[in-house]
N, C-alpha and C positions, 0 to 999 in steps of 0.2 A: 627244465626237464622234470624235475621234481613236482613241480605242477602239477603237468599234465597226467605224470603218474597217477597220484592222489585224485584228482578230477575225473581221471578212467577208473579208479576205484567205485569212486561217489555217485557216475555218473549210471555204471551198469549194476550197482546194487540198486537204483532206485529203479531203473527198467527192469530188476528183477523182483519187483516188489509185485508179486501174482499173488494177490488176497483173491483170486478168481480160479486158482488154478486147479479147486479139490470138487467146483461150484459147478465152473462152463457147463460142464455137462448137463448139467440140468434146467442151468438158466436158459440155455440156448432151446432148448428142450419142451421150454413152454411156450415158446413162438411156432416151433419148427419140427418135421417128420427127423428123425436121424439121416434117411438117404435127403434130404433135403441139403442139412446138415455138411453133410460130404460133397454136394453138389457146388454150396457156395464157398468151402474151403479148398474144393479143388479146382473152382473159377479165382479164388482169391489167390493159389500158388500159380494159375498160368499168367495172373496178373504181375506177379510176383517176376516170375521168370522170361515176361517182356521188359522188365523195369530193372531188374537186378543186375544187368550185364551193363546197360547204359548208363546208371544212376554210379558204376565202380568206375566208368571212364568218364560222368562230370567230373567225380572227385578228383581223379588224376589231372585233369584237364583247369577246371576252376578252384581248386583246393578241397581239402578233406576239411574243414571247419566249416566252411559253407554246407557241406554236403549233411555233415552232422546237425547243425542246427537247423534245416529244412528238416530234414529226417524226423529229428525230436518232434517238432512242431504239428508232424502229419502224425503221428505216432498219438502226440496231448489230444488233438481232435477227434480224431477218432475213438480215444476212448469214452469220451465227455458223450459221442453220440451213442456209444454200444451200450453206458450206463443206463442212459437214457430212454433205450428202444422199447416201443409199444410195438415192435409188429416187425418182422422178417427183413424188412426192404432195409430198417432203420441198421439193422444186424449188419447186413449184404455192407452196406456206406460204410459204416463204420470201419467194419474189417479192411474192405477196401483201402482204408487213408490210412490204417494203420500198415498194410502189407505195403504202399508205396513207404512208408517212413522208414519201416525195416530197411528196405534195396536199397535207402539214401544213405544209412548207418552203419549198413553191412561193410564190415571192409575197412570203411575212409576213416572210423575211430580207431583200429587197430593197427593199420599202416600211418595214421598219424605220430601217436604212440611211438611206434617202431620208428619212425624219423628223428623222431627227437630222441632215442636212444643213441640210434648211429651216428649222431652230427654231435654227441658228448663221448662217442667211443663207447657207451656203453652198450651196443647190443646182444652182448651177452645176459644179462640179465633178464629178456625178453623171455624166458622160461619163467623164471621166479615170477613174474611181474603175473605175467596170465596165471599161470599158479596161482596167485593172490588174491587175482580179480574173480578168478572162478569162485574160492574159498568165500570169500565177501557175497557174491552176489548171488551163491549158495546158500549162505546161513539167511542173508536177506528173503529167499526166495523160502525157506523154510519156515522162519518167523510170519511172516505174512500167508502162506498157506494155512498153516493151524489156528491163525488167527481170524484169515478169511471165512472155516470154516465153520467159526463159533458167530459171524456177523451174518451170514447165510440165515439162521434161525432166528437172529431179530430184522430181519430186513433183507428180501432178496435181494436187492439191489445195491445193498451197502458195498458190498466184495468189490464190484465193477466203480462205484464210486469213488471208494477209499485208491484203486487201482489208478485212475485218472487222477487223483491231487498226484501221488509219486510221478506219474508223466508228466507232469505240469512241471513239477522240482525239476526234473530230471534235462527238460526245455530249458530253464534259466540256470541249470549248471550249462550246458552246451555252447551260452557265449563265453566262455573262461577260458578255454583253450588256448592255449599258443604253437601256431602249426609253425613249423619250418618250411623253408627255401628251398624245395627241390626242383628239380628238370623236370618239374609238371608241365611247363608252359611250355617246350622245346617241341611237343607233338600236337596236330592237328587230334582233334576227336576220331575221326575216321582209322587213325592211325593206330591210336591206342588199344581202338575196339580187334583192330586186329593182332594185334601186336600181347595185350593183356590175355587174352584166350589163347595165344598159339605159344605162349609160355609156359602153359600147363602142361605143353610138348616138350619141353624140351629135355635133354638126357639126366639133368639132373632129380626133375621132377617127375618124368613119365614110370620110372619103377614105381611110385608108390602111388599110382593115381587108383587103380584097384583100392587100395588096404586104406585109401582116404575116403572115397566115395562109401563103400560098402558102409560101414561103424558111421557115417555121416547121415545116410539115410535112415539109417534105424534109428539114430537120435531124432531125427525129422516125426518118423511114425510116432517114437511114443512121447517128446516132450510137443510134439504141436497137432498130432493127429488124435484120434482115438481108443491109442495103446491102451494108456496109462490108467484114465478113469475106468474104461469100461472095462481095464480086467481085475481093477480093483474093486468093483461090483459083481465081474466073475466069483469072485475071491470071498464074497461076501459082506463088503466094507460099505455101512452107511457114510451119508454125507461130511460129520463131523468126526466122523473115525478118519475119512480118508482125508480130510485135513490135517490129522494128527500124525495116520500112516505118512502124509507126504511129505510132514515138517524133518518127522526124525529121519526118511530116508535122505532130504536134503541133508541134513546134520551130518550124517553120514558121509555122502559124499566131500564136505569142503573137509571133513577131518582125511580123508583118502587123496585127494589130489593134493595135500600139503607134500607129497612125497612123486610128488611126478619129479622134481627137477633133479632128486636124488636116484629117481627110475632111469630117469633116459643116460645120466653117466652111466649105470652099469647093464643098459641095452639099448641094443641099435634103434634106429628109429621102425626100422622093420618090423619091430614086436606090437605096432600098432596092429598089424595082421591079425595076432593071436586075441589081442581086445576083440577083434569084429570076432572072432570067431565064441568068445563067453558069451558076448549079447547076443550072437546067433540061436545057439543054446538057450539061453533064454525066453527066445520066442517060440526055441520049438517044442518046449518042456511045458509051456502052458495048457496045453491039451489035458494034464494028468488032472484028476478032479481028487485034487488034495485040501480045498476049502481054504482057510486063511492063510495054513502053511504055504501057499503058493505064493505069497508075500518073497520066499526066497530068490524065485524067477524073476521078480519086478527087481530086488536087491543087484542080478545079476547083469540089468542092465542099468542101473542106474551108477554103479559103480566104474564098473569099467566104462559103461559110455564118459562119466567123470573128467576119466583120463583120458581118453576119445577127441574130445571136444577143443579142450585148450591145445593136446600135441596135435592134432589137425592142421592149426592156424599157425604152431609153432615153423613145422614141416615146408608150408608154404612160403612162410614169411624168411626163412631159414634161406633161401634157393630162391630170391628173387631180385631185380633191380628198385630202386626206390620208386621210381619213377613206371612201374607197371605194378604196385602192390596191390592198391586198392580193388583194379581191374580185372588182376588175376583171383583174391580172394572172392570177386562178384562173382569170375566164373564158376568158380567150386561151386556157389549155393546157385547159379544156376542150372546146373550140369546135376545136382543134387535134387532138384526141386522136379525136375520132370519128370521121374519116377512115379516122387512121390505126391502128383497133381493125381495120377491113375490113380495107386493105390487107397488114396484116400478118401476117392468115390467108391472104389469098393469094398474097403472098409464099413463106410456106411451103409451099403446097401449090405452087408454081410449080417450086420447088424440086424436092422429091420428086418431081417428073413432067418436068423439065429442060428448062419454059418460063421460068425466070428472067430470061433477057436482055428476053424480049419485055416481060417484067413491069415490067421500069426505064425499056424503049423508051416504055411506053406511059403511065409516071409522069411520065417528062418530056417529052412532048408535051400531057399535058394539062397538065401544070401550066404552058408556054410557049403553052399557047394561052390560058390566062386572063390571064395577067402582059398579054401585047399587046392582049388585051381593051381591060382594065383604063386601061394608055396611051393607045390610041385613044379610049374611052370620056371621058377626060378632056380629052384635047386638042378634043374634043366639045363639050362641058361649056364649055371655058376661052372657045372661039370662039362660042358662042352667049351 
């Protein structure tokens, strides 16, 4: 058990090692129009979300260690080619093997995890742990953004380079793992695909499928879409600033999620709600033209997304059978990802035409008009 833990440590700090991540923007930039841009990110999430849902039921199906080290593997390749790209198509490939690797990872490492918690009694810890992982693979992701941004200036390509050796590690930790013995094998494929998705139904989990989704997709827009960089160039932030900016708001973040597991004892899991609703605000406060100070807006969702992210996986993992975890986690980032395949196209084309602001004004109004929905809806509910 102890293993595995430390291994899921090692294994998601190295995959969070984005020396690319203060960069994309501009590397991708020299190949590509920005709606271009949006074009093959929102071909690469519908890719995403025919694979996502299938790739959580091999895992359940053939094991979550298989699933991981295929995952890593498409994950190393891909980066090795995105470093490499002389020309858009090389881009398009690359993304591609890295978004199948994602669907094979998603899920099958954390219900691994989670198995081998349960089968030593310890699944209570399973707060603490992601707690940990987050923290680690935060500070990791921090250290290598401000460092990505100082290699950016001797070498465009180093960022995306130095990125691919961590995928490489990150592949040869992936055969370490020691999965458990669960009822994976007791369901045909066919079965699971229905049976993993229709568990996102059920009564214990369907209150909080709103207050999950919503805070889900918004971490979608601004850690894989277009948020991030381009409003930290709203903002005024050159290249090697916003590697700096990005490092310490990482730093930030893993010191704030050290206190999630002390959070969720003194509130329901319900108050995820209230998280969607600060990052809401945050995207819709971006409009003011405050200059740097707007750094505040970015803080507001990077923080509470923070704690967004692990009690998300908590939530799900928390309310499910061993033997449907994998599959029901693929559906979230399924169910999540269809959104944000549109948005993301016109994000980019918002872009290129310089309605961007209006584009985040009108992502976090609608997403703060369902969160209050959703509240009202319940307190509804609670009084009848």
């Amino acid at each position: 058990m102890k293993q595995n833990v430390w291994l899921f440590y090692l294994f998601f700090s190295l995959q969070s090692a984005w020396f690319i991540e203060a960069i994309w923007y501009f590397y991708w930039s020299h190949f590509l129009s920005f709606t271009n841009i949006g074009i093959i990110f929102g071909t690469f999430t519908l890719f995403s979300l025919l694979l996502e849902y299938p790739t959580g039921v091999f895992a359940d199906r053939f094991g979550r260690k298989r699933s991981v080290i295929l995952g890593s593997f498409l994950l190393m390749i891909g980066g090795v080619i995105i470093a490499a790209a002389t020309n858009g198509w090389m881009l398009f490939i690359g993304v591609m093997l890295q978004s199948a690797g994602r669907a094979f990872v998603s899920g099958a490492l954390e219900a691994l995890v989670y198995d081998s918690l349960k089968a030593h009694k310890q699944e209570n810890t399973f707060d603490k742990i992601m707690a940990r992982k987050f923290q680690l693979a935060t500070i990791t992701f921090a250290i290598c953004s401000a460092v990505g941004g100082y290699l950016f200036t001797l070498g465009f390509r180093l960022p995306h380079i130095s990125m691919a050796i961590a995928l490489l590690l990150a592949f040869i930790v992936s055969f370490f793992f020691v999965e458990e013995r669960v009822a994976q094998s007791l369901h045909s494929s066919k079965e699971l695909a229905v049976r993993g998705f229709t568990a996102l139904w059920s009564p214990k989990l369907r209150p909080f499928l709103m207050i999950i989704f919503v805070p889900f997709l918004l971490i979608l827009l601004y850690e894989w879409g277009f948020s991030r960089p381009q409003l930290a160039i709203s903002f005024g932030f050159q290249p090697q600033e916003m590697g700096i900016l990005f490092g310490i708001l990482g730093l930030v973040d893993a010191a704030v999620v050290h206190w999630l597991p002390q959070f969720r004892k003194k509130f329901s899991d319900f108050s995820l709600l209230w998280i969607g609703v600060v990052m809401s605000l945050g995207y819709l406060f971006f409009f003011l033209p405050i200059g740097k100070a707007g750094v505040i807006f970015m803080i507001m969702i990077e923080v509470f997304g923070a704690f967004a992210d692990p009690w998300i996986s908590i939530i799900v993992n928390k309310h499910l059978d061993s033997s449907l975890r994998a599959s029901a986690l693929s559906a979230v980032q399924l169910l999540g990802r269809i959104p944000f395949f549109i948005l993301n196209i016109l994000a980019g084309y918002s872009i290129d035409h310089g309605y961007i602001k209006y584009f985040n004004v009108s992502v976090g109004a609608i997403a703060l008009t369902i969160l209050l929905f959703t509240f009202v809806r319940k307190k509804v509910f609670a009084r009848a």
